[in-house]
KEKE-3310 file (N, C-alpha, C; in steps of 0.2 Angstrom, whole numbers, plus 5000, padded with zeros to 4 digits):
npx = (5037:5027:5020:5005:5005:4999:4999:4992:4993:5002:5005:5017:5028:5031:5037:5051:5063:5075:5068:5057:5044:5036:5042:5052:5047:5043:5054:5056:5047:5049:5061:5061:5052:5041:5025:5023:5008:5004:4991:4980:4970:4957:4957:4952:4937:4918:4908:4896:4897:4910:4928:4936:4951:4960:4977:4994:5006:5022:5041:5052:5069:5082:5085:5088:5077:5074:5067:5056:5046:5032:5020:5007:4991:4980:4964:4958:4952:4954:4952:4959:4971:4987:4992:4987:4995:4990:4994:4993:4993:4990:4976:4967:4950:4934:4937:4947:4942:4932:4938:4942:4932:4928:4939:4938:4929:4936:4945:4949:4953:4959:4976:4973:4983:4984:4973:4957:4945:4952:4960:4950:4944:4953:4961:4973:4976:4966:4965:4973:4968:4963:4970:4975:4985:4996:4997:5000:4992:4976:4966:4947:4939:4927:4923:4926:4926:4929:4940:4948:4948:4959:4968:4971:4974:4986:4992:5005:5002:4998:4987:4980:4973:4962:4960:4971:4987:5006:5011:5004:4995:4999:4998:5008:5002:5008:5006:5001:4997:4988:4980:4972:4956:4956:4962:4952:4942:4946:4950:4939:4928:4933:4936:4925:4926:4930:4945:4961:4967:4981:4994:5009:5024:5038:5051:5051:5059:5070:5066:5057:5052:5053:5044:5044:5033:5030:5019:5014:5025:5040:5055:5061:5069:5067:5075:5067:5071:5067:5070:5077:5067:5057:5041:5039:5040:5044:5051:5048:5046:5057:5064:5076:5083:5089:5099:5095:5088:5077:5072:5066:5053:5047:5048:5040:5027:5026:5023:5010:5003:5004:4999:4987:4985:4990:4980:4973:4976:4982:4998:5008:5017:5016:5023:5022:5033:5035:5044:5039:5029:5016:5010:5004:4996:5000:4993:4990:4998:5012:5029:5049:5056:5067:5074:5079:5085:5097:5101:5105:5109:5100:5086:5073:5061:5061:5061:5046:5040:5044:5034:5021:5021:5021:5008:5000:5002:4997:4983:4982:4979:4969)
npy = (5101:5087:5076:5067:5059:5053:5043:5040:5030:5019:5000:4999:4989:4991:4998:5010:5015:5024:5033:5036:5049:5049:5041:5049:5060:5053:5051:5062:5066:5057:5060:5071:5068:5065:5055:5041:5034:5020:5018:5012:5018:5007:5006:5012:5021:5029:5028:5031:5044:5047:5047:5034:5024:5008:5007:5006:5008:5014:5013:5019:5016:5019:5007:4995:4984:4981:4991:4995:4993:4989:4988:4983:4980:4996:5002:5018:5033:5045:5059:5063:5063:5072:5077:5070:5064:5063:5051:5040:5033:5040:5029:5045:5042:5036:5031:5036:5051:5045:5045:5058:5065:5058:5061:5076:5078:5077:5089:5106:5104:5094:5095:5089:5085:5084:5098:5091:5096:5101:5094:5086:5095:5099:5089:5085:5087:5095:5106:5115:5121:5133:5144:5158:5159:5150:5137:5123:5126:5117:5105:5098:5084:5073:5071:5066:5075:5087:5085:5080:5092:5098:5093:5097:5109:5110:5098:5092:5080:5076:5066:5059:5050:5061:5057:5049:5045:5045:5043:5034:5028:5039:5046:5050:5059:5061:5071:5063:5050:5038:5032:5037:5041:5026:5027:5036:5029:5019:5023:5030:5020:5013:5024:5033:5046:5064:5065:5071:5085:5089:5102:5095:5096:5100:5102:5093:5083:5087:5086:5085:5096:5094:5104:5107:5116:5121:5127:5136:5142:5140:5129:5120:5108:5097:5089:5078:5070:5060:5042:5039:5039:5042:5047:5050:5056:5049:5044:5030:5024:5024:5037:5050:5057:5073:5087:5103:5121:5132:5142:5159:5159:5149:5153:5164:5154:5150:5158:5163:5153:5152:5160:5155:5139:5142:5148:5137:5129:5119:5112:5105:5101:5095:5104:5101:5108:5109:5116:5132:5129:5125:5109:5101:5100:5093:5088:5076:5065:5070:5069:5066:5074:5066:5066:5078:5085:5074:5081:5095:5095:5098:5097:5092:5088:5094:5106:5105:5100:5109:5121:5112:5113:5122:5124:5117:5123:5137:5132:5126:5139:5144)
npz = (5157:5156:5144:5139:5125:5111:5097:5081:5068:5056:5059:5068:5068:5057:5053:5042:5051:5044:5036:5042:5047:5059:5068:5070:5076:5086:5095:5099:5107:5116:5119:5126:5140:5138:5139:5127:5117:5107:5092:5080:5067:5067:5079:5088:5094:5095:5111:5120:5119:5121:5113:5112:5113:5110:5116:5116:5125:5124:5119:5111:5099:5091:5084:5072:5067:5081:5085:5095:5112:5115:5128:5138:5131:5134:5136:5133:5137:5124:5127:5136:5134:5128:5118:5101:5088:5073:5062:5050:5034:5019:5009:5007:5012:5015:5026:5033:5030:5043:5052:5056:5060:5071:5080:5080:5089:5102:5100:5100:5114:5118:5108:5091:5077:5063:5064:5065:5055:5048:5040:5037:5026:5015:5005:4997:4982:4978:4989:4985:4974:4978:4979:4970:4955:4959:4955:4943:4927:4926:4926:4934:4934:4926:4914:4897:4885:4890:4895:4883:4878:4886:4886:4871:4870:4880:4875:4881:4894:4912:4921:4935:4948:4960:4972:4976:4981:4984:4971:4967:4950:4941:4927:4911:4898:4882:4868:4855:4862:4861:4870:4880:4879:4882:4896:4903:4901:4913:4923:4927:4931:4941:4950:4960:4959:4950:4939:4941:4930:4923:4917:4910:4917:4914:4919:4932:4927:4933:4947:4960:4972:4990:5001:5018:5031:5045:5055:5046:5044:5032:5034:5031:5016:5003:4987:4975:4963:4951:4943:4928:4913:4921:4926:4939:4956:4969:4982:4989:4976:4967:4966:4970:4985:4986:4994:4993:4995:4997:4982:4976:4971:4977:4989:4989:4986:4998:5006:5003:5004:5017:5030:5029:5031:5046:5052:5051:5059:5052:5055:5053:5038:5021:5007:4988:4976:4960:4946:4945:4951:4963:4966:4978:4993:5007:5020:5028:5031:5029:5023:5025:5034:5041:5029:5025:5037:5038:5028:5030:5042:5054:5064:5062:5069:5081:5082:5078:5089:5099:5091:5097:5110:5114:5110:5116:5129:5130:5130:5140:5148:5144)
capx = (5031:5025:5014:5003:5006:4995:5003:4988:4999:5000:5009:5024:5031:5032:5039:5057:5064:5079:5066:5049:5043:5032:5045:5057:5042:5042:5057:5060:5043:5051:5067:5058:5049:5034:5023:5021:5005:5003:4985:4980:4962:4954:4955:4949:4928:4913:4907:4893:4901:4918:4929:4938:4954:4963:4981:5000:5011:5029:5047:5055:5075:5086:5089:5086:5075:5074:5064:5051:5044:5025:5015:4998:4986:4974:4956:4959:4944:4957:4953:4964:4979:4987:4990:4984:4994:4985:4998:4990:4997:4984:4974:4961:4947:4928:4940:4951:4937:4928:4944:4942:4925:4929:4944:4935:4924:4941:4950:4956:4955:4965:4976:4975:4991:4983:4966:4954:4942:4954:4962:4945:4942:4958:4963:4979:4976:4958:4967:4980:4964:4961:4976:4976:4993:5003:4997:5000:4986:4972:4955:4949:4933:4926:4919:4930:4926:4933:4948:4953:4951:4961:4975:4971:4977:4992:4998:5009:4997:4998:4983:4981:4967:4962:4963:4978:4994:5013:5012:5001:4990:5000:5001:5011:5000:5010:4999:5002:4995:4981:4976:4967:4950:4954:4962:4948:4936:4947:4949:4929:4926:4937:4935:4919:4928:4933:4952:4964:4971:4987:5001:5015:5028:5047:5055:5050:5064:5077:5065:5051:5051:5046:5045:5042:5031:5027:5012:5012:5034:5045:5058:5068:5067:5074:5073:5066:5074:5068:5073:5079:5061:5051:5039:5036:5049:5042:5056:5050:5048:5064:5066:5082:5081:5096:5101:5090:5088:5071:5071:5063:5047:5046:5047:5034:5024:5025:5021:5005:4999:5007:4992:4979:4991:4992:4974:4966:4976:4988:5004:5014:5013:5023:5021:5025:5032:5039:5048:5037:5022:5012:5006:5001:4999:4999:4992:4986:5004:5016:5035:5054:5058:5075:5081:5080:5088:5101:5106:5105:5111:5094:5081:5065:5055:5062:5055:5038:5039:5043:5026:5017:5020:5020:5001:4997:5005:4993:4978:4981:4982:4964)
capy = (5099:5081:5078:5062:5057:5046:5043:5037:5028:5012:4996:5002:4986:4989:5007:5010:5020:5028:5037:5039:5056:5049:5039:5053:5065:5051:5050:5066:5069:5053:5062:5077:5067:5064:5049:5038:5028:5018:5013:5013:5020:5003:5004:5022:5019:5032:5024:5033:5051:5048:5047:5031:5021:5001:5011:5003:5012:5013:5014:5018:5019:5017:4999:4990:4976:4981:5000:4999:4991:4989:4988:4979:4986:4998:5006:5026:5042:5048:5065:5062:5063:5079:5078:5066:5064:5058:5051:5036:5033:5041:5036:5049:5036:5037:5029:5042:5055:5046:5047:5063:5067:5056:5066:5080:5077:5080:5094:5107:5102:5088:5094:5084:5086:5092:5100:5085:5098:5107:5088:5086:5099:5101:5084:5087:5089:5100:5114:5120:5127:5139:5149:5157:5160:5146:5129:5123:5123:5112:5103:5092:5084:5065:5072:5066:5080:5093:5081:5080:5100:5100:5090:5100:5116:5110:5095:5085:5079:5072:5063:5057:5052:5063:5056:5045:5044:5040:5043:5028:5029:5044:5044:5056:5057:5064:5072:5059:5046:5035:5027:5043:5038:5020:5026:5038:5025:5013:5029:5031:5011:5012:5029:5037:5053:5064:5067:5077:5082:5095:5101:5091:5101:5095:5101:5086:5080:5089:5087:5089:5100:5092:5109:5108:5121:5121:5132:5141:5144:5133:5126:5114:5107:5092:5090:5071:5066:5056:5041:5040:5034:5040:5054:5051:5055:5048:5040:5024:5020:5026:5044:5050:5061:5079:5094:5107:5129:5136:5148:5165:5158:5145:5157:5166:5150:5146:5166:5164:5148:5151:5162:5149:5132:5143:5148:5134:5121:5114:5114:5099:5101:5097:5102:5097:5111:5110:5122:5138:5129:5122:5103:5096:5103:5087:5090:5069:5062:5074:5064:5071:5074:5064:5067:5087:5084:5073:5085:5102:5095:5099:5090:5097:5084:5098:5113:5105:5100:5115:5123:5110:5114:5131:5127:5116:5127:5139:5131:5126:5145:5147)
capz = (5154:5151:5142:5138:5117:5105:5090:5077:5064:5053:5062:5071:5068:5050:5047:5043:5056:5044:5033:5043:5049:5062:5072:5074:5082:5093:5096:5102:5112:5121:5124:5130:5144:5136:5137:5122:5116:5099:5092:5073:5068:5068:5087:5091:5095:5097:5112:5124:5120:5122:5109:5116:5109:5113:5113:5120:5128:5120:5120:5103:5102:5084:5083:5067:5071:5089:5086:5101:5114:5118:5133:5138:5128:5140:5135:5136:5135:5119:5127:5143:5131:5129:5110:5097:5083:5066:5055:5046:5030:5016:5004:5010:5010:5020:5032:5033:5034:5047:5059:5057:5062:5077:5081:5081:5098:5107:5098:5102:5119:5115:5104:5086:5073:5060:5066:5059:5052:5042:5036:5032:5023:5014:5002:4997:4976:4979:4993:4981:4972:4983:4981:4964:4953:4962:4953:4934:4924:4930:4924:4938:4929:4922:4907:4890:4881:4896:4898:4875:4876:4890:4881:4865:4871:4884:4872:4886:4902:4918:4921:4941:4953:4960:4982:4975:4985:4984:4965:4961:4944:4941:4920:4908:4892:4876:4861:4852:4863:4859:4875:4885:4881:4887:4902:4904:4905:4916:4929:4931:4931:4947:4955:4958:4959:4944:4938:4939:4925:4923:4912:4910:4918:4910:4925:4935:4928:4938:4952:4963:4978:4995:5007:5025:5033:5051:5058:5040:5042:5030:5039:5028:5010:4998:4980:4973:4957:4948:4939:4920:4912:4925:4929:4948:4959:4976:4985:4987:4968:4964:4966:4973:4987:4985:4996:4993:4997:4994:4978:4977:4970:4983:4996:4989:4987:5006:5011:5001:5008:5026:5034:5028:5036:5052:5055:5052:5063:5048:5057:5050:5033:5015:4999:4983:4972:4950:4944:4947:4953:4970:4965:4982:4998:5013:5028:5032:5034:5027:5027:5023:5042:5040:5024:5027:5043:5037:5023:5034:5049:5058:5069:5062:5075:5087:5078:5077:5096:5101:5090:5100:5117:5115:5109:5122:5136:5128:5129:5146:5151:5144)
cpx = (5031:5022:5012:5002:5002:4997:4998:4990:4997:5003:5015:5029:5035:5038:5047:5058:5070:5075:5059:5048:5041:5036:5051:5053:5041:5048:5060:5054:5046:5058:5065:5053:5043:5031:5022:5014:5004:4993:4985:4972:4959:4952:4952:4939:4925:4911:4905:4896:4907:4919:4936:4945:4959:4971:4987:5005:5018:5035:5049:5065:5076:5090:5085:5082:5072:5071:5061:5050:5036:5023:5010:4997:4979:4967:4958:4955:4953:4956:4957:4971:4979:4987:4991:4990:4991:4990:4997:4991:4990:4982:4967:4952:4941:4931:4943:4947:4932:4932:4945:4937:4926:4931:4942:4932:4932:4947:4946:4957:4960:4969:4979:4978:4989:4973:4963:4949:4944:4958:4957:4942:4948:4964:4969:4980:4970:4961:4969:4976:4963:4965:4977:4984:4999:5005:4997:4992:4981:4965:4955:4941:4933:4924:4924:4930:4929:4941:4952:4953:4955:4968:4975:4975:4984:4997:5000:5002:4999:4990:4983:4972:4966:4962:4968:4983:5002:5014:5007:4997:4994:5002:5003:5007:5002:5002:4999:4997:4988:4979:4974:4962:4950:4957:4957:4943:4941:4948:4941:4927:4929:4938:4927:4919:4930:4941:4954:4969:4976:4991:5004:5019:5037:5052:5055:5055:5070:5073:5058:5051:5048:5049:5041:5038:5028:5024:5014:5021:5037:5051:5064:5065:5073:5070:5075:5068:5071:5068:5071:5071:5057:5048:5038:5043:5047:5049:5055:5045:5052:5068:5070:5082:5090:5093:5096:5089:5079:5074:5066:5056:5044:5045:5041:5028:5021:5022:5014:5000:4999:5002:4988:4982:4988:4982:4969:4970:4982:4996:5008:5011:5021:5021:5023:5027:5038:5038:5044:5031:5018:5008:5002:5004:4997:5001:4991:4993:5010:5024:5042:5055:5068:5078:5082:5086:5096:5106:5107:5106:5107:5092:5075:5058:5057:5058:5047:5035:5038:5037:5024:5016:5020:5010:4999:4996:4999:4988:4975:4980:4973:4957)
cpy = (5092:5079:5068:5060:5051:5047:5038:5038:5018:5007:4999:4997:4986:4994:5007:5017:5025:5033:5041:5045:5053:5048:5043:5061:5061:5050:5057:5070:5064:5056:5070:5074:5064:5056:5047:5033:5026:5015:5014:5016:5015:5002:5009:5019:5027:5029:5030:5041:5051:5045:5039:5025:5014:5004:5006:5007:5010:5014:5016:5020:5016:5014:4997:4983:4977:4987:5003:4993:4995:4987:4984:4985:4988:5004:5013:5031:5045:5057:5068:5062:5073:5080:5071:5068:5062:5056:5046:5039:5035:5031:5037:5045:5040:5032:5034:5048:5054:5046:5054:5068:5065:5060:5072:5082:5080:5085:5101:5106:5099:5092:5089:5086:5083:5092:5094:5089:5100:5101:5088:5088:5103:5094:5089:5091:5094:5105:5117:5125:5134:5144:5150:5159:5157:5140:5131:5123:5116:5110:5097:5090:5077:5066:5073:5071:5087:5088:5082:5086:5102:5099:5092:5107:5115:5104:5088:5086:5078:5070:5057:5053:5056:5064:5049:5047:5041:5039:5036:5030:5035:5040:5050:5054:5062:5065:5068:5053:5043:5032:5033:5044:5029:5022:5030:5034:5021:5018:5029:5025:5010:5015:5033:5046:5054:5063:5069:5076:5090:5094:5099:5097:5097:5097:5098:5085:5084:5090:5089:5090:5097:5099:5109:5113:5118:5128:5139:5143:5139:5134:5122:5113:5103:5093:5083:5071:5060:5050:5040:5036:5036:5047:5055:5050:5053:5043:5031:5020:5023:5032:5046:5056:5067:5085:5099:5113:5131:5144:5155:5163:5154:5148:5161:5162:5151:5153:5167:5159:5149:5154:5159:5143:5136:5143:5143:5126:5118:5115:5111:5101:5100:5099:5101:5104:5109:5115:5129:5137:5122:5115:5100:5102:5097:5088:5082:5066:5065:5070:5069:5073:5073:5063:5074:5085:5080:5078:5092:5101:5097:5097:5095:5093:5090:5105:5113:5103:5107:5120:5118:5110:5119:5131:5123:5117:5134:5139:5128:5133:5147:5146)
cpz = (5152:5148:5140:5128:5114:5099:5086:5072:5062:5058:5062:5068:5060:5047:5046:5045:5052:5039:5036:5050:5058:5071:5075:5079:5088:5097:5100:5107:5118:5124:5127:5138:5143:5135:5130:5121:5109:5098:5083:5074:5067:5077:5093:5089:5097:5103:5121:5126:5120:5118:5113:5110:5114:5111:5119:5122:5126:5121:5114:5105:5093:5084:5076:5069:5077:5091:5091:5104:5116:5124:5131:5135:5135:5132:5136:5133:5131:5124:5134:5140:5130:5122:5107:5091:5077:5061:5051:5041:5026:5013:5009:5006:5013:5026:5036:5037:5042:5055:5060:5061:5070:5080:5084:5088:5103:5105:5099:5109:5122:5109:5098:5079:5067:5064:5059:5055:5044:5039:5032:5024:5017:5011:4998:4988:4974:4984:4990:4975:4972:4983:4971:4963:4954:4957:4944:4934:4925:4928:4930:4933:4928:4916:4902:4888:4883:4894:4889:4878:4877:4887:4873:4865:4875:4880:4878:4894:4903:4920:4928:4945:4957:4971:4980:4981:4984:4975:4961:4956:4943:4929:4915:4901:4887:4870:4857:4855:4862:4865:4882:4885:4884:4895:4906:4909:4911:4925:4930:4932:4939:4951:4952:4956:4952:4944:4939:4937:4924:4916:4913:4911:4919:4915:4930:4936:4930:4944:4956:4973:4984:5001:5014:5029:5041:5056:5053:5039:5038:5033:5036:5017:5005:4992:4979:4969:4954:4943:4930:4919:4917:4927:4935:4953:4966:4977:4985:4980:4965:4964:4971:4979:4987:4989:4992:4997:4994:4990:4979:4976:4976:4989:4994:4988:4996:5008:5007:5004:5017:5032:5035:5032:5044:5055:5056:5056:5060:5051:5056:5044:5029:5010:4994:4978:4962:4948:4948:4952:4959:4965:4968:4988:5002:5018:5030:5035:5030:5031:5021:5030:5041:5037:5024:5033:5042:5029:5023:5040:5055:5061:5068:5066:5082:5087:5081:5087:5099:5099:5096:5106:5118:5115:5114:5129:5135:5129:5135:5151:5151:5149)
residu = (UNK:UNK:UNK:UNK:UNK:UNK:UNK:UNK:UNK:UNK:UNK:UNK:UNK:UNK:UNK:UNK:UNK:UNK:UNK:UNK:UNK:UNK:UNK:UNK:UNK:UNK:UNK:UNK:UNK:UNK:UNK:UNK:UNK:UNK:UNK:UNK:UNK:UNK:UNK:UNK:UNK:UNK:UNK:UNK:UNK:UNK:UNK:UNK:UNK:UNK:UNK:UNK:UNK:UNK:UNK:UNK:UNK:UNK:UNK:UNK:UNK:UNK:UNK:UNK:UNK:UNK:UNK:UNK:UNK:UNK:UNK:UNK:UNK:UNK:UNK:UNK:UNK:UNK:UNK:UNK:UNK:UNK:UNK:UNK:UNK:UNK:UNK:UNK:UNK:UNK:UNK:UNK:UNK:UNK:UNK:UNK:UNK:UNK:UNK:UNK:UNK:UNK:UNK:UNK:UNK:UNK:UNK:UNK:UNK:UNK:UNK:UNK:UNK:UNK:UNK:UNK:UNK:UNK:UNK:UNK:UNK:UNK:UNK:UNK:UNK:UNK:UNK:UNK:UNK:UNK:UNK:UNK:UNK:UNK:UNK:UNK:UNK:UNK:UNK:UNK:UNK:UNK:UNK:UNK:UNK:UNK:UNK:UNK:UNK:UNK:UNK:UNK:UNK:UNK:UNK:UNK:UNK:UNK:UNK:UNK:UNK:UNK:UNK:UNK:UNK:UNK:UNK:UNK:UNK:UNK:UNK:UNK:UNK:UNK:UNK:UNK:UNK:UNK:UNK:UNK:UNK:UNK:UNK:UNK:UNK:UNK:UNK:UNK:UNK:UNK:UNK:UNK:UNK:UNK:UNK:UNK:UNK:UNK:UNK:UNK:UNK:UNK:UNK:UNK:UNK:UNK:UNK:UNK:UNK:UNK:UNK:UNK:UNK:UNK:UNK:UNK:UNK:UNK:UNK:UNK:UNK:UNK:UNK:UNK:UNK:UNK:UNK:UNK:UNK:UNK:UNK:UNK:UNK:UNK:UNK:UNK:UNK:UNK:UNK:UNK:UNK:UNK:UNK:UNK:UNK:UNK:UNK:UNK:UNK:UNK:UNK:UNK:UNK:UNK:UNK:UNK:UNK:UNK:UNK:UNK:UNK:UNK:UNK:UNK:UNK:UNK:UNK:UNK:UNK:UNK:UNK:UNK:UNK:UNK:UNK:UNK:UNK:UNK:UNK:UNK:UNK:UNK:UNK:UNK:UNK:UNK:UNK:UNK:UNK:UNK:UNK:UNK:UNK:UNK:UNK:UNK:UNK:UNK:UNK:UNK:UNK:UNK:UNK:UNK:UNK:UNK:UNK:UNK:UNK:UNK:UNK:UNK:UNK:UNK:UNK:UNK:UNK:UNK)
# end
């Protein structure tokens, strides 16, 4: 099987190829035969029905400095590929959603990596809703008066945007603190959206859970640490990536979420879990690919290929 690949992703030239998920899915539909093409969502067009993108045709290999090789750029009906990936780096914007809408016109025809309705519909701090008994404690809300209660009864918060990404604006507010009506205000002056506002949960600090899940199965899993002074463990602001086994709770996370992931298109997927409880589920560009892999001797880009040709090979039958 060869198949034709679009990879809808930030500037290739910029990624770093020992950590990024995107490049190692491309590196292994390239070693399976598969065409490659690069475009970003700036170059994908509506345009008299067809859903149409200005896309390069690519080489990738793992050289420092020397990652890929580009093609002339050509015009392509997007629905003459055989799968779409969507990997654009959040934050889940009206740009974001409007690439999804687009998307849409040629899925599941095309297959697109993650289905763009159920991206759509399924922002990474608002899906974990949906699932009772997994998430801490949770007010999403703009109203002061919801948000003191909130921090009256639980004490230590966490206090977030609510389509943030990569940990920014993330803030740890003690009971003590005095600046939760000014950051209040300076979160609504700058988001139209509410908050979301959680428990502080103290086992952070030994780590937060990023688990792999591919078409609803987990698959892999590292543990982020943290550094000293710091409550955000994303890797690049400091946070250390460790070896890592899924617990029993973990595994009952993932078999409660894994039905909903499977039916509705989510096939790459990571989530975020502390201590007993589901934080994040990310479906838009879910990453940890390469550190799983390097610290379980695995190639989870093979895993997720192999899902994807099993669905394309599928979809060609019907």
């Amino acid at each position: 099987m060869s198949l034709a690949v679009a990879i809808q992703m930030d500037p290739i030239e910029s990624i770093d190829i020992k950590g990024d998920s995107s490049f190692v899915l491309g590196l292994e539909a390239q070693a399976r035969g598969h065409g490659l093409f690069h475009y970003g969502p700036q170059d994908m067009s509506f345009s008299q029905g067809r859903i149409v993108a200005n896309v390069r045709p690519i080489t990738l290999r793992r050289e420092p400095g020397n990652h890929f090789t580009a093609g002339t750029i050509e015009r392509v009906d997007l629905a003459t590929m055989d799968v779409v990936l969507m990997r654009q780096d959040p934050p889940f914007d009206m740009s974001y959603i409007t690439a999804t809408h687009l998307l849409e016109h040629i899925h599941p025809q095309t297959l697109v990596v993650n289905d763009p309705v159920s991206v759509r519909n399924a922002p990474e701090k608002l899906f974990v809703t949906h699932f009772d008994g997994i998430m801490p404690p949770t007010l999403i809300s703009s109203n002061l008066a919801e948000i003191k209660e909130f921090r009256s009864e639980f004490k230590d918060i966490i206090v977030k945007p609510l389509y943030g990404n990569g940990g920014a604006g993330v803030f740890h507010i003690k009971p003590d603190d005095e600046n939760l009506t000014a950051l209040c205000e300076m979160f609504t002056q700058f988001y139209r959206e509410p908050m979301i506002v959680q428990k502080y949960l103290p086992e952070v600090r030994v780590g937060d859970k990023r688990i792999i899940l591919v078409d609803g199965e987990p698959v892999g899993a590292i543990n982020r640490v943290p550094q000293a002074g710091e409550v955000r463990s994303n890797m690049h602001v400091g946070g250390k990536a460790v070896k890592s086994v899924l617990t029993t709770r973990e595994t009952e996370i993932c078999r409660a979420i894994g039905p909903a992931l499977k039916e509705q298109g989510l096939i790459f997927v990571g989530i975020d879990v502390i201590g007993d409880y589901l934080t994040e589920i990310n479906v838009t560009s879910p990453t940890g690919l390469q550190e799983i892999n390097r610290f379980d001797d695995v190639r989870l880009e093979a895993t997720i290929w192999d899902c994807l040709e099993e669905k394309v090979s599928n979809n060609s039958l019907r």
